[in-house]
C-alpha positions, 0 to 999 in steps of 0.5 A: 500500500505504501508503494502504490501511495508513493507513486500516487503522491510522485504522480502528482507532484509531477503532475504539479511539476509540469502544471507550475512549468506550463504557467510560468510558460503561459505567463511569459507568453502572455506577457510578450504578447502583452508587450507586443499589443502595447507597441501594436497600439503604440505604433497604431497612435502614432500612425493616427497621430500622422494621418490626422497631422496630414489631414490637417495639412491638407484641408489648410491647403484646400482651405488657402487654394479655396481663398486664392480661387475666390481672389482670382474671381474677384479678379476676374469679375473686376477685369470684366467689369472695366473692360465693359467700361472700357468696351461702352467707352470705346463705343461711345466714342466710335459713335461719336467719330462715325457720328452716328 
């Protein structure tokens, strides 16, 4: 009976051996893993962080190119503007020289 206690009793602390090793393997792992999802999230804030930099950048360009467009309108509709001046000026005075 002794005997059959012993290697009951080996049995289990082998058992219990390996257990302890599979946990403190387990545990390592899940801590590499861990340190692994923190630089993942890390490097995945940073890329956030340079998409919205860059999307900022872009939409000040939009907003500036938006501004010069309206300018040159503005231009534009001055230029038009004198030149039917000029245009009613012009035909004014070749009514005048033609005299009609």
């Amino acid at each position: 009976m002794t005997t059959n206690n012993q290697e009951r009793e080996r049995w289990t602390d082998e058992k219990l051996d390996k257990f302890a090793d599979s946990v403190a393997l387990d545990h390592e792992q899940f801590r590499q893993e861990l340190a692994e999802l923190r630089e993942g999230i890390a490097e995945t804030k940073d890329s956030v962080d340079g998409l919205r930099i860059t999307a900022q950048a872009l939409l000040q360009l939009a907003a500036q190119h938006q501004q010069e467009d309206r300018e040159r309108q503005e231009q534009m509709r001055l230029i038009n503007e004198r030149l039917d001046v000029q245009q009613g000026q012009i035909k004014v005075l070749l009514e005048k020289l033609l005299g009609t």
